[in-house]
VMD Tcl script that draws the C-alpha trace (Angstrom):
set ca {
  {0.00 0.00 0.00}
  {1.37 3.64 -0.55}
  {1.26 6.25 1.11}
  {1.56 9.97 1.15}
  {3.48 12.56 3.37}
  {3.41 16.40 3.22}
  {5.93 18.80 3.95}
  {5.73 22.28 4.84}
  {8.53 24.72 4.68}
  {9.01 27.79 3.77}
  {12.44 26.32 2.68}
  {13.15 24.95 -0.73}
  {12.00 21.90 -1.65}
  {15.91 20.91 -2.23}
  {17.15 21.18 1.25}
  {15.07 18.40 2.26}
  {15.63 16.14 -0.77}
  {17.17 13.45 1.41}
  {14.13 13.36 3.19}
  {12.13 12.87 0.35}
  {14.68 9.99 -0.97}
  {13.99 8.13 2.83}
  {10.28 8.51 2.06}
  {10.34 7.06 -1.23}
  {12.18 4.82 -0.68}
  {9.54 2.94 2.16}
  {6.52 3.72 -0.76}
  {5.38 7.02 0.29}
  {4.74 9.69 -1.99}
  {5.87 13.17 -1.00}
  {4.70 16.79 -2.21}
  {5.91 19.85 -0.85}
  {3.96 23.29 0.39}
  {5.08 26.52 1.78}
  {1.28 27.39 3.74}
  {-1.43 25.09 4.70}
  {-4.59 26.70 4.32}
  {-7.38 26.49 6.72}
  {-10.10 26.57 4.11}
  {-12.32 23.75 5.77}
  {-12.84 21.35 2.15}
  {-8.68 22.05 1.83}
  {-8.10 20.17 5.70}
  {-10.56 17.97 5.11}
  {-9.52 17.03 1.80}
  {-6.20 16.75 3.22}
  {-7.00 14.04 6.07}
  {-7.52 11.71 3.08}
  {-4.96 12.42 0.83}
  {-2.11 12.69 3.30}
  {-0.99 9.89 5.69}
  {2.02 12.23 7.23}
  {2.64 15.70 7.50}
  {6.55 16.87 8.47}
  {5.44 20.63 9.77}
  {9.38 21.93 9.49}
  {7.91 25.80 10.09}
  {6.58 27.84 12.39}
  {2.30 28.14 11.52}
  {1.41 31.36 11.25}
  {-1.42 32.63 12.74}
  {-3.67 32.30 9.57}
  {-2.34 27.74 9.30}
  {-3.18 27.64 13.04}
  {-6.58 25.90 12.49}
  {-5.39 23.88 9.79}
  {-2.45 22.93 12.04}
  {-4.95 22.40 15.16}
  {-7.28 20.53 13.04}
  {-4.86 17.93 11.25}
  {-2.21 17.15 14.53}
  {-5.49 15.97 16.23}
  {-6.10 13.23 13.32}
  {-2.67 12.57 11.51}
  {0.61 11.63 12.03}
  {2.39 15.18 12.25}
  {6.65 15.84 12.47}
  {6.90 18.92 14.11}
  {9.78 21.39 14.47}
  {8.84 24.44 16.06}
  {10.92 27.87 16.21}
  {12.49 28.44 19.52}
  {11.86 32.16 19.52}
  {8.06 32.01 18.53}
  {7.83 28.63 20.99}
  {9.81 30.74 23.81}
  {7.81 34.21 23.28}
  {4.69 32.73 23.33}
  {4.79 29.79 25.94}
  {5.41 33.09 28.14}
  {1.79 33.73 27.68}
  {0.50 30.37 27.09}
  {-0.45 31.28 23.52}
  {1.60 28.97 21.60}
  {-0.32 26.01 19.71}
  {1.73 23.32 21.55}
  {1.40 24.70 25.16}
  {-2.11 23.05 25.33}
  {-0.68 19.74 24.10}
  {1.98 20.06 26.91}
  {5.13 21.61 24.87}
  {6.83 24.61 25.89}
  {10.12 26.68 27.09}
  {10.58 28.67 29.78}
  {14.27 30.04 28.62}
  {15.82 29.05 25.29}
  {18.38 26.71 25.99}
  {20.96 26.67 23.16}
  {22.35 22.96 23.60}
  {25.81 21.99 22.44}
  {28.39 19.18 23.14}
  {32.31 19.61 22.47}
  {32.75 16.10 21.38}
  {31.12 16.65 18.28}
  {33.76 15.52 15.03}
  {32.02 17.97 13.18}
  {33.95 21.14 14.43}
  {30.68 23.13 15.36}
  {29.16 22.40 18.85}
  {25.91 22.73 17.89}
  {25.99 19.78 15.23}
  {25.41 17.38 17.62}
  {26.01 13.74 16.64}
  {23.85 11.23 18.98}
  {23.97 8.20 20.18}
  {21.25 5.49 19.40}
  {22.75 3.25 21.69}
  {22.10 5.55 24.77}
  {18.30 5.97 23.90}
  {15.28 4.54 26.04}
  {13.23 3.96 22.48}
  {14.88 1.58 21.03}
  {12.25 0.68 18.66}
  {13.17 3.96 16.95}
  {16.63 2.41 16.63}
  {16.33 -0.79 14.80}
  {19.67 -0.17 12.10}
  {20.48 2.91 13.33}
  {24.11 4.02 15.02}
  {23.77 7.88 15.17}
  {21.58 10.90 14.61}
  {22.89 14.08 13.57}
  {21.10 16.88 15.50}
  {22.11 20.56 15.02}
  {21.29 23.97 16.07}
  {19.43 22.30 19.00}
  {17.21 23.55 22.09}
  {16.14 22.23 25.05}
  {12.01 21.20 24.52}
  {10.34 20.86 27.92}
  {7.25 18.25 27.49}
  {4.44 17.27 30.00}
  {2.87 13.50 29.58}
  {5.44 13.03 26.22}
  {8.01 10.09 25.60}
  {11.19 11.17 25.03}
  {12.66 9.98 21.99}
  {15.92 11.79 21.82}
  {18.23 13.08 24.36}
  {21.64 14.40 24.96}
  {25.06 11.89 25.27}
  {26.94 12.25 28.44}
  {28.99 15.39 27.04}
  {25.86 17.13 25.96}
  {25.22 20.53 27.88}
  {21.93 23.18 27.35}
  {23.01 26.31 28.12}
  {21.57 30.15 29.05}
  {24.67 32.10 28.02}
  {27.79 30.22 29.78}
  {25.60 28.82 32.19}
  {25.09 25.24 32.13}
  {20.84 24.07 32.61}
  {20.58 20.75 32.08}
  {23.53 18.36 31.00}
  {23.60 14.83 29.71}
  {19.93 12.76 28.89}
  {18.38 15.25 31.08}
  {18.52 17.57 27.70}
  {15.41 16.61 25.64}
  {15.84 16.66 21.62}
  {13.03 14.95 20.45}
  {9.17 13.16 22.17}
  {6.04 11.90 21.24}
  {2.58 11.79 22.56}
  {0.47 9.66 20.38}
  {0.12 10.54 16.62}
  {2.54 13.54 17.50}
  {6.50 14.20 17.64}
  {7.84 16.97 18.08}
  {11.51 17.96 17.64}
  {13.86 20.79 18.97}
  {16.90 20.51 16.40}
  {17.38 20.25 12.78}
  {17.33 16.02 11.98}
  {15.72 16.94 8.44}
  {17.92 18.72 6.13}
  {20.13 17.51 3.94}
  {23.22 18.08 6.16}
  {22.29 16.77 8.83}
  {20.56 13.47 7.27}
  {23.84 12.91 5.42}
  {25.96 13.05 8.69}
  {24.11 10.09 10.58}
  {21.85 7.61 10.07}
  {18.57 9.98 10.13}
  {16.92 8.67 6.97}
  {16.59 5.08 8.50}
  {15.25 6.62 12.17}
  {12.83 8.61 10.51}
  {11.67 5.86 8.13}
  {11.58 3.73 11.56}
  {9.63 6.25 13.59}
  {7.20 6.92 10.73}
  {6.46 3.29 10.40}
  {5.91 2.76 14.06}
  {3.69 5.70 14.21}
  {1.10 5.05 11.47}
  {0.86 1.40 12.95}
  {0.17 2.46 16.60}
  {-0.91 5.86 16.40}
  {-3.81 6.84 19.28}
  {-5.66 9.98 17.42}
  {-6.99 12.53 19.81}
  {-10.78 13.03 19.62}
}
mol new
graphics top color blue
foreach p $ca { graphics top sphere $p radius 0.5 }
foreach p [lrange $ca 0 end-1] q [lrange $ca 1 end] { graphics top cylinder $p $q radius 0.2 }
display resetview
C-alpha cells in the first residue's frame, strides 16, 4: 500500500531532498507546500490524501486551524521555532502549550565532542536511547542547532550523550539525557533541532530513524478526539 506525506517549509524543496529519498524509498509519496490553508474542504480534503505531515515551520497565525485541526487526526513531524515557541509559551499562547510543549528560557544545547567542528551539530547516540524501537539499524543521529524542549505526559525519543550541555549564556541548565531533543505523545512528535535537512541526514543515520519512527507511528498511532 502507498502512502503519502506532506511537507511544509518555507524552505526549498531541495534542502530536504534526502528526506524525500527516505520517504520514497519505504513507498510514500511526497509533495511539498510553503502554507497550509485552513479553508475547511482544503483540511478535510487533506485528512484523506495525506498519511504524514513533516510541519518543518513555524504556523502562522492564519495555518493555526489547519495545524490544530490535522495534529489531532494525523501523524504530524513537528519542528517548532524556539523564539516564537519561547515568546509565546510566556503567555500560554503557543499552539503546543495546550498539548503540553513549551520553554521557559531558550536553551541553546551543544556538546564539544562533536567531530564535526561546530558544537551545535550534535552527533547522537542510538545506543544511549530509552526507544529503542526507533533504533532498529540505526548508530547515530545528527542533531544541530538544538534547544532544550520541555514536554508534559510526552516520551522522550531523543536526548543528549553524556557530554551534551543546554546552556543560558555560559551557564550550564541541564547536561547529559536530562537535555530533551526529540518526544512523542500519540500521533505527534515533536523535535527541537534540525534532523531533516540535507546536512544533517547525510551526517548520521537519520533517513533510516525517521523511516523507523514513521512506520511505528502510522501502525500504533492513538488519534486525539
Amino acid at each position: 500500500m502507498d502512502f503519502s506525506a506532506l511537507i511544509v517549509t518555507e524552505e526549498e524543496p531541495y534542502n530536504y531532498r534526502e528526506l524525500e529519498e527516505a520517504l520514497l524509498s519505504i513507498d510514500f509519496e511526497v509533495e511539498f507546500i510553503s502554507e497550509l490553508n485552513p479553508d475547511l474542504s482544503w483540511i478535510s480534503k487533506s485528512e484523506f490524501k495525506y498519511d504524514v505531515f513533516f510541519l518543518l515551520k513555524e504556523p502562522s497565525e492564519y495555518e493555526i486551524p489547519a495545524v490544530s485541526s490535522l495534529s489531532k487526526m494525523k501523524v504530524m513531524f513537528i519542528k517548532p521555532d524556539a523564539f516564537s515557541l519561547h515568546q509565546k509559551s510566556k503567555k500560554s499562547k503557543h499552539w503546543l502549550n495546550a498539548r503540553g510543549v513549551f520553554i521557559d528560557e531558550i536553551l541553546e544545547v551543544v556538546d564539544e565532542s562533536s567531530n564535526l567542528s561546530n558544537p551545535r551539530k550534535i552527533i547522537l547516540s542510538a545506543s544511549s536511547m530509552k526507544a529503542q524501537e526507533y533504533f532498529e539499524e540505526v548508530e547515530k543521529i545528527a542533531a544541530f542547532n538544538a534547544f532544550h524542549v520541555s514536554t508534559n505526559g510526552w516520551r522522550t525519543i531523543l536526548h543528549g550523550n553524556r557530554t551534551t550541555k543546554a546552556l543560558v549564556g555560559e551557564l550550564i541548565m541541564r547536561a547529559g539525557k536530562e537535555v530533551n531533543l526529540a518526544a512523542r505523545n500519540d500521533n505527534l512528535i515533536v523535535f527541537s533541532c534540525d534532523v531533516f535537512s540535507n546536512e544533517a541526514m547525510q551526517a548520521g543515520d537519520n533517513a533510516k530513524f525517521i523511516q523507523n519512527v514513521v512506520e511505528i507511528m502510522l501502525e500504533g498511532a492513538d488519534i486525539v478526539e
